[in-house]
C-alpha positions as CSV (number, residue, x, y, z in Angstrom):
1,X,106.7,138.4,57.4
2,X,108.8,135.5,57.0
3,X,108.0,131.7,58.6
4,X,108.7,131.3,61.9
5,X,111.8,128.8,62.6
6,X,110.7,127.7,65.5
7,X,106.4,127.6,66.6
8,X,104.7,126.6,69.4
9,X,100.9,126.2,69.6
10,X,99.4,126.1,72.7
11,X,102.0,124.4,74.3
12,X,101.8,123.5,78.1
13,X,103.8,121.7,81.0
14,X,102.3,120.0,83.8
15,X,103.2,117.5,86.2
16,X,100.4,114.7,87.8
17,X,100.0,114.1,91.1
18,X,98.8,110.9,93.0
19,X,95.6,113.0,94.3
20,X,94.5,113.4,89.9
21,X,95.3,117.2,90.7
22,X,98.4,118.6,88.6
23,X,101.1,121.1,88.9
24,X,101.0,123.5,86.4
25,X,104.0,125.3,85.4
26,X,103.3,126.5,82.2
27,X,99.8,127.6,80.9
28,X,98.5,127.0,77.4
29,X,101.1,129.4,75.3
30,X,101.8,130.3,71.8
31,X,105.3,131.9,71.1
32,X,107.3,132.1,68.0
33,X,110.7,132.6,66.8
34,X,111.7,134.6,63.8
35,X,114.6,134.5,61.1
36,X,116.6,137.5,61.8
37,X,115.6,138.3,65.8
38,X,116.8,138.3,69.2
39,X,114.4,137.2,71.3
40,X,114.8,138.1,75.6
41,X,112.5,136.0,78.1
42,X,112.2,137.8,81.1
43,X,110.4,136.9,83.9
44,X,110.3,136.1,87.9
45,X,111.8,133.1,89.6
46,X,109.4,130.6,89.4
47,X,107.4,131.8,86.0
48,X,109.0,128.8,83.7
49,X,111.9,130.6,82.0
50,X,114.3,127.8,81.6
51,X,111.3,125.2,81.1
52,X,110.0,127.2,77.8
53,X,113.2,127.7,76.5
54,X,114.0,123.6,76.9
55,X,110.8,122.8,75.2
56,X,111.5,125.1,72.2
57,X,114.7,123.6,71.7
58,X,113.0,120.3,71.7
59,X,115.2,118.5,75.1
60,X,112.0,118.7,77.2
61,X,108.7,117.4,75.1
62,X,105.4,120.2,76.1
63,X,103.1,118.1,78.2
64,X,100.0,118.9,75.8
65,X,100.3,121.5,72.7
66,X,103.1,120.7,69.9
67,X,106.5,122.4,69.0
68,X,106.9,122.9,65.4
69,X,110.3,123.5,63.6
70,X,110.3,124.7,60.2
71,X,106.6,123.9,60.3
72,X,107.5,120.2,60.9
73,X,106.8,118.7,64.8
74,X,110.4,119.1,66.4
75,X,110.0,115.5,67.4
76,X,110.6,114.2,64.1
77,X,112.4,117.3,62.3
78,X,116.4,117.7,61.9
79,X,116.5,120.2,64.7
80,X,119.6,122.5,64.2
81,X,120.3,124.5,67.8
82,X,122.5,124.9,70.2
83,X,122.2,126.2,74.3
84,X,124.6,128.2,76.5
85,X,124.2,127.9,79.5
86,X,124.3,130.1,82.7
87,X,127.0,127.5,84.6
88,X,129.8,127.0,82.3
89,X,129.5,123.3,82.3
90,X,132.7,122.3,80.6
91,X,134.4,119.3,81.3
92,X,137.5,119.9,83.4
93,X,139.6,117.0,81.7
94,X,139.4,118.0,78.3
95,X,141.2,121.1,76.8
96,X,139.9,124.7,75.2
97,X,139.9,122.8,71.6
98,X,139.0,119.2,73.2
99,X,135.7,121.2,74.9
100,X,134.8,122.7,72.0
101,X,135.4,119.5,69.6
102,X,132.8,117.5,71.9
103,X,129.7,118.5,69.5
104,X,131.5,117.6,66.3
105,X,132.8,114.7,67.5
106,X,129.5,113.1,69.2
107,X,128.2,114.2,65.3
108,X,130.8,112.0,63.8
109,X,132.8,114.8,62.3
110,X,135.9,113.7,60.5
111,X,139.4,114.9,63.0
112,X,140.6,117.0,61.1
113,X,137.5,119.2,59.9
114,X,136.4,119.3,63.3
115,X,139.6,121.0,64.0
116,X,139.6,123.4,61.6
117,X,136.2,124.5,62.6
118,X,137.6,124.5,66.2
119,X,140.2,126.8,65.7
120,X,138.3,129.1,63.3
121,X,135.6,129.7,66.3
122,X,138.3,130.1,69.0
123,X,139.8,132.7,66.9
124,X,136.5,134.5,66.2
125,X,135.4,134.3,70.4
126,X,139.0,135.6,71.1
127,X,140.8,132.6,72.8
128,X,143.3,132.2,69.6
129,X,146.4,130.5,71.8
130,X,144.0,128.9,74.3
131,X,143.2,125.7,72.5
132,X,145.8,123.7,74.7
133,X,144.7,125.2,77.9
134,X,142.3,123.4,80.9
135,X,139.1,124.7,81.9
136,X,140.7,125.7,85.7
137,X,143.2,128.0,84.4
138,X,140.8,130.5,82.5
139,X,139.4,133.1,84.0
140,X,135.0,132.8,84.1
141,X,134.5,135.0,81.2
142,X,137.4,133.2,79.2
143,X,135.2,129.9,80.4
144,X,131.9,131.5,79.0
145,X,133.8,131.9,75.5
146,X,134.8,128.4,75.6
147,X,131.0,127.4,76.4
148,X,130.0,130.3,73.2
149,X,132.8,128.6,70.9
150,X,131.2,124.8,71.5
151,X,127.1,126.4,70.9
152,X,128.4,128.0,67.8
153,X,130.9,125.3,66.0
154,X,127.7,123.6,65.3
155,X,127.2,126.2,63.0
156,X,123.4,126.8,64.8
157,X,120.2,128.1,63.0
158,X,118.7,129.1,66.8
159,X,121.2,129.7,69.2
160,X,119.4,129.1,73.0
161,X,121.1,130.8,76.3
162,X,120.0,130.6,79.6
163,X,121.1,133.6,81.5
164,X,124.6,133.0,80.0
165,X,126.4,136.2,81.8
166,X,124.6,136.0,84.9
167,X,127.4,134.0,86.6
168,X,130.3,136.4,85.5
169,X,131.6,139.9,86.9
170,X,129.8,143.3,85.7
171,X,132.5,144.1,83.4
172,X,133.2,140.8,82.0
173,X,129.6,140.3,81.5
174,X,129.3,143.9,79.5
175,X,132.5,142.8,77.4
176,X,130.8,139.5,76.2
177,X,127.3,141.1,75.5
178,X,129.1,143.5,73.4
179,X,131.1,141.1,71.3
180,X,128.1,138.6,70.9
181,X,125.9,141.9,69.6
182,X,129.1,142.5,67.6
183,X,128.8,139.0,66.0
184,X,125.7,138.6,65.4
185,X,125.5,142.6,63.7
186,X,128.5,141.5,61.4
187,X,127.0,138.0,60.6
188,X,130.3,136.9,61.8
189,X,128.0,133.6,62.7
190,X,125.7,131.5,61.1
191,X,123.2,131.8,63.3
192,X,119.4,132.9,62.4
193,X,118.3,133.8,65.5
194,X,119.1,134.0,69.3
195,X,116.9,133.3,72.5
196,X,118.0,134.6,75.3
197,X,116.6,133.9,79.1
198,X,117.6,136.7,81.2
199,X,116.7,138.3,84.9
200,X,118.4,141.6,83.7
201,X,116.3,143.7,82.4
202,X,118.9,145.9,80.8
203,X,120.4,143.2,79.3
204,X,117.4,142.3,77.3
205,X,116.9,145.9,75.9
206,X,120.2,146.6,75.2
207,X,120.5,143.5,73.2
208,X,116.9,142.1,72.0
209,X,114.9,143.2,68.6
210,X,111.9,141.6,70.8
211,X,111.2,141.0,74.3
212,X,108.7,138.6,76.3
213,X,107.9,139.0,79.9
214,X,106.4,135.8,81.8
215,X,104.2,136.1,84.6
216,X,103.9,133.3,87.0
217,X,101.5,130.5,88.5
218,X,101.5,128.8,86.0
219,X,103.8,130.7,83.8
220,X,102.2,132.8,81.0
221,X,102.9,135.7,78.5
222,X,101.9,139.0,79.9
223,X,103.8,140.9,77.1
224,X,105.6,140.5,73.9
225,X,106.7,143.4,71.9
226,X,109.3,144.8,69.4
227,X,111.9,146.9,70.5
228,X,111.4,149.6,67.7
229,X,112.4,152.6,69.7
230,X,116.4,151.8,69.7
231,X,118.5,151.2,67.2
232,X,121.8,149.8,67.9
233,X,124.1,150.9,69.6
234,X,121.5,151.6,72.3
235,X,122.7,154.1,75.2
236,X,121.8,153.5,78.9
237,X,121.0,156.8,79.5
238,X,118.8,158.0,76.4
239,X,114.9,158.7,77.3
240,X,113.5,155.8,74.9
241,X,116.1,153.0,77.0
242,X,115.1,154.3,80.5
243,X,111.6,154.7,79.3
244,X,111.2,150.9,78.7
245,X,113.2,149.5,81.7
246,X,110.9,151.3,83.6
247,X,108.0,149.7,81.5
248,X,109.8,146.3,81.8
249,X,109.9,146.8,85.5
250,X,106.9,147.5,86.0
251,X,105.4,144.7,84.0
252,X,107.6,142.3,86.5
253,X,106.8,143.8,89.6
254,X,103.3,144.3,89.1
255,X,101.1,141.1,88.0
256,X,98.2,142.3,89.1
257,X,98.0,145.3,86.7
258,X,97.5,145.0,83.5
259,X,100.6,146.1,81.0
260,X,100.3,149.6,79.3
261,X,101.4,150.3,76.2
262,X,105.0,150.0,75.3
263,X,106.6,153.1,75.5
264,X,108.2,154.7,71.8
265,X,110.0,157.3,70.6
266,X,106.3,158.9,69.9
267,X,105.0,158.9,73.1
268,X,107.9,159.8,74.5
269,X,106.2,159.9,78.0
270,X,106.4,157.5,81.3
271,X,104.2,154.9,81.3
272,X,101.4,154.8,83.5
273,X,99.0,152.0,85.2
274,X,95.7,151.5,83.5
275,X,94.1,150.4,86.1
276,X,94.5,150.1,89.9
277,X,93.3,146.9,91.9
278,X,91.3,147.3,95.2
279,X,93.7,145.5,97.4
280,X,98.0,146.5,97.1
281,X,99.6,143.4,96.3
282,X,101.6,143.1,99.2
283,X,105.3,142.2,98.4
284,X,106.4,139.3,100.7
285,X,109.5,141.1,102.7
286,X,109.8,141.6,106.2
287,X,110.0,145.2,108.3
288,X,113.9,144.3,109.6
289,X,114.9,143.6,105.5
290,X,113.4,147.1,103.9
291,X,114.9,148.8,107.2
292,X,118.3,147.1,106.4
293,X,117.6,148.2,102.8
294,X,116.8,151.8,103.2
295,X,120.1,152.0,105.7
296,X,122.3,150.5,102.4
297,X,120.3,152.8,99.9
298,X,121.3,156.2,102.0
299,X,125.2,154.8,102.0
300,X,125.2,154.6,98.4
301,X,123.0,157.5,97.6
302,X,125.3,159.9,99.7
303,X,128.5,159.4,97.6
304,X,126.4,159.7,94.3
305,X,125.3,163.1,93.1
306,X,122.8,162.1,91.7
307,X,121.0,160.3,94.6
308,X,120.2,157.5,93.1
309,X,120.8,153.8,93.2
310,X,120.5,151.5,90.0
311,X,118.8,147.9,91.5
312,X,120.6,145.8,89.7
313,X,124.0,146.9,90.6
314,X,122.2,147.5,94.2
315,X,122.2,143.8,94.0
316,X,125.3,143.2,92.7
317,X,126.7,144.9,95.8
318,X,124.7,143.0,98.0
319,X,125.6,139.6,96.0
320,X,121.4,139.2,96.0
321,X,119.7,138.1,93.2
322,X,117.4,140.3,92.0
323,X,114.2,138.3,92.8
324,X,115.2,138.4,95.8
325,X,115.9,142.1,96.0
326,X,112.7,143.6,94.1
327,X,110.0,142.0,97.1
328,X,112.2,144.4,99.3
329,X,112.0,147.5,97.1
330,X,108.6,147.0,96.5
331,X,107.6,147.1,99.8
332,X,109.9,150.1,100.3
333,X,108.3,151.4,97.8
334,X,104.4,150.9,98.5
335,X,105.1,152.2,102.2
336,X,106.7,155.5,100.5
337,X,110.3,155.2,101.9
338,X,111.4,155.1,98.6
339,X,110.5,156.0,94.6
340,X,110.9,153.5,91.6
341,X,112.4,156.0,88.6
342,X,113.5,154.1,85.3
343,X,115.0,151.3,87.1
344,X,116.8,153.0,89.8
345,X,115.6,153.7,93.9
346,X,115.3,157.5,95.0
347,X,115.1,157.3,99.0
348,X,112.6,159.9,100.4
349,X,112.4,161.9,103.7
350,X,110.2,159.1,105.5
351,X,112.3,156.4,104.4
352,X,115.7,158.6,105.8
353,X,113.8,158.9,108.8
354,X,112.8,155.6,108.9
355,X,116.6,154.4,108.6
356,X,118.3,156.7,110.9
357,X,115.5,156.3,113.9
358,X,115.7,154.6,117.2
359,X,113.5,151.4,117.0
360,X,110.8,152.7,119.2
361,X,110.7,155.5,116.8
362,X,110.5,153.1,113.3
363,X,107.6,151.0,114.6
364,X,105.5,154.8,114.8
365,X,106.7,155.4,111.2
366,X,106.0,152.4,110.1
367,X,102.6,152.3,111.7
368,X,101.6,155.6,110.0
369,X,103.2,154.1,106.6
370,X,101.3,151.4,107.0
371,X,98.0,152.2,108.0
372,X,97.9,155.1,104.9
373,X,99.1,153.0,102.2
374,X,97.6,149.5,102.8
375,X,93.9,149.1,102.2
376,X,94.3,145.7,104.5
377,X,96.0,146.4,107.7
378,X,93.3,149.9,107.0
379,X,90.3,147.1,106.7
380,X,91.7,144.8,110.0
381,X,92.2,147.5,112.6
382,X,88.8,149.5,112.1
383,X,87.3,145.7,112.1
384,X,88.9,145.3,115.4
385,X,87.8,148.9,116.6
386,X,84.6,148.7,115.9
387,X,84.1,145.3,117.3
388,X,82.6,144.8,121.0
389,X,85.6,142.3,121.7
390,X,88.0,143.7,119.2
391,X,88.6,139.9,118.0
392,X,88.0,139.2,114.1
393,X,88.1,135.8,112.5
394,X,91.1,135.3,110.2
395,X,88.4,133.6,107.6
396,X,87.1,137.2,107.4
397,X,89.3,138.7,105.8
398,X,90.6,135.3,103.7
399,X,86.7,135.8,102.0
400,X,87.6,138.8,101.0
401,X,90.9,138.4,99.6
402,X,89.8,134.9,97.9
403,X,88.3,137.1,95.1
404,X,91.0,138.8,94.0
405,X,94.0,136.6,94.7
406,X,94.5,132.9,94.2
407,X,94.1,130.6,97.1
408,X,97.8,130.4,97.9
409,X,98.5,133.7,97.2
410,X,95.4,134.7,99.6
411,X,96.9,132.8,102.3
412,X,101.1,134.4,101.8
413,X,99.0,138.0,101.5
414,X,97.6,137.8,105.0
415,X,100.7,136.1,106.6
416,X,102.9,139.5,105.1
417,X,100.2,141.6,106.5
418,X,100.1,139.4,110.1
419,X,103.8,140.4,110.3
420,X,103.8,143.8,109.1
421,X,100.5,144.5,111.7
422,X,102.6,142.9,114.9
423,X,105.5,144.7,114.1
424,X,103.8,147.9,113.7
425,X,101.8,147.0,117.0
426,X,98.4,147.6,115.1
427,X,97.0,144.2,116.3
428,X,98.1,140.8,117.5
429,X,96.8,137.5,115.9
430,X,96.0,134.5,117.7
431,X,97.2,131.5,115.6
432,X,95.3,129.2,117.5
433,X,92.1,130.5,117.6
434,X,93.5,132.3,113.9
435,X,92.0,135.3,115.3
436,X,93.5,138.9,115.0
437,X,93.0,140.6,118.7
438,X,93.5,144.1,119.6
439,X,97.0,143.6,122.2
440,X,95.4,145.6,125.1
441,X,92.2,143.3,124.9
442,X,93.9,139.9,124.4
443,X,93.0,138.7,127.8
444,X,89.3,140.2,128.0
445,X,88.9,138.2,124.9
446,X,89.9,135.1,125.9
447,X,87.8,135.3,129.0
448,X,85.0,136.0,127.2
449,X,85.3,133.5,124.8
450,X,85.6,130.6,128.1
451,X,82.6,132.2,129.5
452,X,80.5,131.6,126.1
């Protein structure tokens, strides 16, 4: 195997507070960057995406560990990279050519190589006639070239995006990923390798020889693999592709299990969980949102044959990101109103029924959803049962949880499944008291508590 270009060893960010505690955002990680690769970071909101990438390019120093480039410390090496970035970030008073001079001329570049180098990059992005033109009359994707054309005329060794398409239109987007693959197949560019930080998990395996997915608080790796199973072009709809965005998925959605193996063209099989936890992480999205989802799923399902709904262009039709979709799903999902299959949503009979009923009627399904797939809201209403004053302390159950999850997460766990119980009318909770009561004995229990 060749030397890494870029290496970083155990490299960490942090932030101090007054109180001596810190706020860790990125746990001790080592991650390298080979000649030859495209590298996709995936990973929730909140994991550390954009900070990783900034300390591997060397603007943000690691608060402890050390970032090596060409085996020297990028501090003091000749760092040759360049970033796109996911806002187009040009400047508005300069032209096409102007924009994409900016690098070479902050680098001292004579005029007039600079603007032969210009040109020749404008002509190989495809805005050949553009050079005179302002930022505010192109398009977004003719904006994105522009910001391609001024990473690239610097002729980079690592070439750094940070969700470059995400701002652009589903087409555009698919045209640019195609002619950057084309590029960079060709060796139409310089470049040694590419790093892209992406939310799209199709984007990463149709594009990347290597994928990382971050987990979160503090960010850390949870997998990095070669994508050996595709070669390029890479179809949407073969097994092996489907296959690992499932895998991908999977890996995002679910931190408390630990990743399988990565699916290849020998297993040929779905990937499975190795092992189960004893409490369902419970994805933080509200009864009136999965209700509101399931209604959008059937509308969309019931023009499509197939009866199925891709999530991302599910929230790309709901102008959601898709952190924000997934918590929804996932609890769609774990209360069986819908199936997760290879990256798209299958709605089931309980979920149809759940949409299309009066709301007297959802609260029983949800109820019945609820109490046979959560082991928690199971755990809190026999508690209350088989209590003499069907009252349980809140710190009850926070014990409990405190093993498994971490202190903050312990805490957002029983607030989901406080609001999932009063919807669902299992129980009521007393925030004062932070009690859970049974409803019908809510006033028995307070007397009794006056009288002790």
């Amino acid at each position: 195997m060749s030397e890494p270009i870029i290496r970083a060893q155990k490299v960490e960010k942090f932030y101090s507070q007054p109180s001596e505690n810190r706020i860790q955002v990125i746990s001790p990680t080592d991650l390298s960057i080979f000649p030859g690769e495209i590298v996709a970071l995936l990973g929730p909101s909140g994991s550390g995406k954009s900070t990783l990438l900034r300390m591997l390019a060397g603007l943000s120093p690691p608060s402890a560990g050390q970032v090596f480039w060409h085996g020297k410390p990028i501090a003091s090496a000749k760092v040759n990279v360049a970033i796109v970035f996911q806002s187009f970030a040009l400047f508005p008073w300069l032209t096409v050519q102007e924009n994409v001079e900016a690098p070479l001329k902050a680098r001292g570049m004579a005029h007039q190589e600079r603007r032969q180098r210009s040109l020749k990059i404008l002509d190989t992005v495809g805005l050949d006639g553009f050079e005179a033109a302002y930022p505010k009359e192109l398009s977004g994707g003719m904006r994105q070239r522009v910001g391609f054309a001024r990473a690239l005329v610097v002729e980079p060794e690592v070439l750094f995006m940070d969700e470059p398409f995400s701002a652009l239109d589903v087409l555009t987007a698919e045209n640019l990923r195609s002619e950057l693959l084309e590029l960079w197949q060709k060796k139409t560019i310089p470049t040694q390798a590419i790093f892209l930080v992406t939310h799209n998990i199709e984007e990463a395996v149709l594009l990347a020889d290597r994928i990382i997915v971050l987990g979160r608080n503090p960010g850390h790796v949870r997998t990095d693999f070669k994508v050996t199973a595709l070669p390029h072009p890479r179809d949407r709809k073969s097994q092996p592709f489907t296959q690992l965005v499932d895998y991908i998925y999977k890996v995002l959605t679910r931190p408390d299990v630990a990743p399988a193996a990565v699916p290849t063209l020998e297993t040929g099989r779905r990937i499975r969980d190795q092992r189960l936890m004893r409490y369902e992480m419970l994805p933080h999205a509200r009864p009136g949102g999965i209700a509101g989802l399931l209604e959008l799923v059937i509308d969309l399902t019931d023009k499509d044959t197939s009866g199925r709904a891709d999530i991302y262009r599910l929230a790309d039709e709901l102008a959601f990101e898709i952190d924000d979709l997934l918590p929804i799903v996932d609890a769609a999902a774990l209360l069986g109103f819908l199936r997760v299959e290879e990256g798209d949503v299958v709605i089931t009979p309980e979920g149809r029924e759940y949409a299309n009923s009066e709301i007297l009627r959802q609260k029983e399904l949800f109820r019945e959803a609820a109490t046979q797939h959560v082991l928690l809201l199971r755990q809190i209403t026999r508690a209350l049962d088989n209590k003499n004053d069907h009252t349980v302390p809140e710190a009850f159950f926070l014990d409990m949880l405190d093993e498994q999850f971490s202190e903050d997460e312990t805490q957002r766990q029983l607030e989901t499944a406080i609001n999932w119980g009063r919807y669902a009318e299992l129980f009521d909770f007393d925030a004062a008291r932070r009690r859970f009561i049974l409803p019908e004995t809510e006033e028995s229990a307070t007397s009794v508590e006056e009288t002790e």
